[in-house]
Residue, then its C-alpha position, 0 to 999 in steps of 0.5 A: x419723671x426723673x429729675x433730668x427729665x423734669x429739669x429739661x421740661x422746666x427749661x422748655x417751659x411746658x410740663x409733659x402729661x405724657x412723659x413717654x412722649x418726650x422720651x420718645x422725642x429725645x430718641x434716635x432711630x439708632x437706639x431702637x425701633x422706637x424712634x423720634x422720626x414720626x414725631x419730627x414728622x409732625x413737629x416739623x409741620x407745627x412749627x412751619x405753622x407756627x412759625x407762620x403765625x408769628x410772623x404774621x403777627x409781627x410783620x402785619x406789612x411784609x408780603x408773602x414772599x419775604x414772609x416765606x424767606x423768614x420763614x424758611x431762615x428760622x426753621x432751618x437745621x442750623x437754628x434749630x441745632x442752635x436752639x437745640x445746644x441752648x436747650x442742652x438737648x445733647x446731654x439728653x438724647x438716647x443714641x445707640x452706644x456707636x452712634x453716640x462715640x462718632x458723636x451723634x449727640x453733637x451732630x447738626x442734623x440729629x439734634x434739629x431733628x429732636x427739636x423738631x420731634x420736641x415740638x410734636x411731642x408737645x403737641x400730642x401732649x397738650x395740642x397745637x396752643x401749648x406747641x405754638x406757645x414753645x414755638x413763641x418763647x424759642x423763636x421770638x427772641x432770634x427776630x430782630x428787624x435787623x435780621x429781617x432786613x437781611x433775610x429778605x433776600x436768600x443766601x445764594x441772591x445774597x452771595x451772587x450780589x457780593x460776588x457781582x458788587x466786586x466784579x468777581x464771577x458767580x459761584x459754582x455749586x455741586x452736590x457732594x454726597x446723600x445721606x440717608x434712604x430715599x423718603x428721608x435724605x440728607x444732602x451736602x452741597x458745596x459752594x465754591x467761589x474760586x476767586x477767593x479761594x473759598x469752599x463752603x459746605x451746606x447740610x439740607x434735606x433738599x438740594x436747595x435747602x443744601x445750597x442755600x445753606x452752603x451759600x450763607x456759610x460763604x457769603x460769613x466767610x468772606x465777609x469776615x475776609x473783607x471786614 
């Protein structure tokens, strides 16, 4: 394995047996045939699983529902592309030479997808306890209670209950563009809220995930305004 390989295996923390694995994770769609999305695939199903599992080590109390809208906070594109930075992913990823000028390697959607097949690739490699244990050392320091107190409730509840506290009408969302092919689409939804002036866009691969996620970039903004 060359040295940037094996350094960026030591800062996951897991040392791959198949090292044609975590080349494949690191690999766009864009750079050849041989790409990261089926690793994604499964990666994304090991880390719902094992995600689920944390939590329900930690929250013994927490019913299913605010479990699920733990859950659901945690593995979405914006934690894991702040994972991602902090694993220095970007300086790793093998993109096509256009892909990489229009700034791939930064590109939320591209580096939580490599997380995602990052996950998978250690899977393959070593089975579901060594993929639950990098799951564990990512995720475990991003759960506070506090945090979990605040992720009860979904970003739009969230935002419509700041809105209504201050008697200003809900806000209006619409679908702005789709990205991708039809088994594998990225949506942009916006989040206006008129009385404020305020457009937020959210990133998703479905339209719930899109406006959840535009509603919580909102919900920052104003409450940085009203702070």
């Amino acid at each position: 394995m060359n040295p940037s390989l094996e350094a960026f295996s030591q800062r996951l923390g897991h040392s791959f047996r198949q090292r044609e694995l975590l080349v494949l994770a690191l690999t766009h769609r864009s750079y050849g045939a041989d790409h990261n999305e089926r690793l994604e695939f499964l990666g994304d199903a090991v880390l719902n699983l094992a995600v689920s599992d944390l939590l329900f080590d930690q929250y013994d109390d927490s019913p299913e529902g605010d479990l699920t809208r733990i859950r659901a906070h945690l593995v979405r594109q914006d934690m894991l592309h702040r994972i991602a930075l902090s694993l220095g992913i970007p300086a790793m990823l093998r993109l096509s030479e256009g892909e990489a000028r229009g700034g791939g390697a930064q590109r939320p959607s591209i580096l939580a997808d490599a997380m995602e097949a990052i996950i998978g690739a250690v899977y393959r490699d070593a089975g579901f306890d060594a993929a639950q244990a990098l799951v564990r050392r990512l995720f475990s320091p991003l759960i506070s209670e506090t945090a979990t107190q605040a992720w009860a409730k979904d970003a739009k509840t969230q935002l419509q209950e700041w809105l209504q506290a201050r008697r200003h009408s809900v806000p209006e969302y619409r679908i702005e563009t789709t990205r991708g092919r039809a088994h594998d689409q990225t949506f942009v939804v916006v989040c206006a809220v008129a009385s404020h002036g305020v457009e937020a866009r959210g990133e998703g691969r479905s339209r719930r995930a899109a406006g959840q996620e535009a509603a919580r970039i909102a919900l920052e903004r104003l409450s940085a305004e009203h702070e």
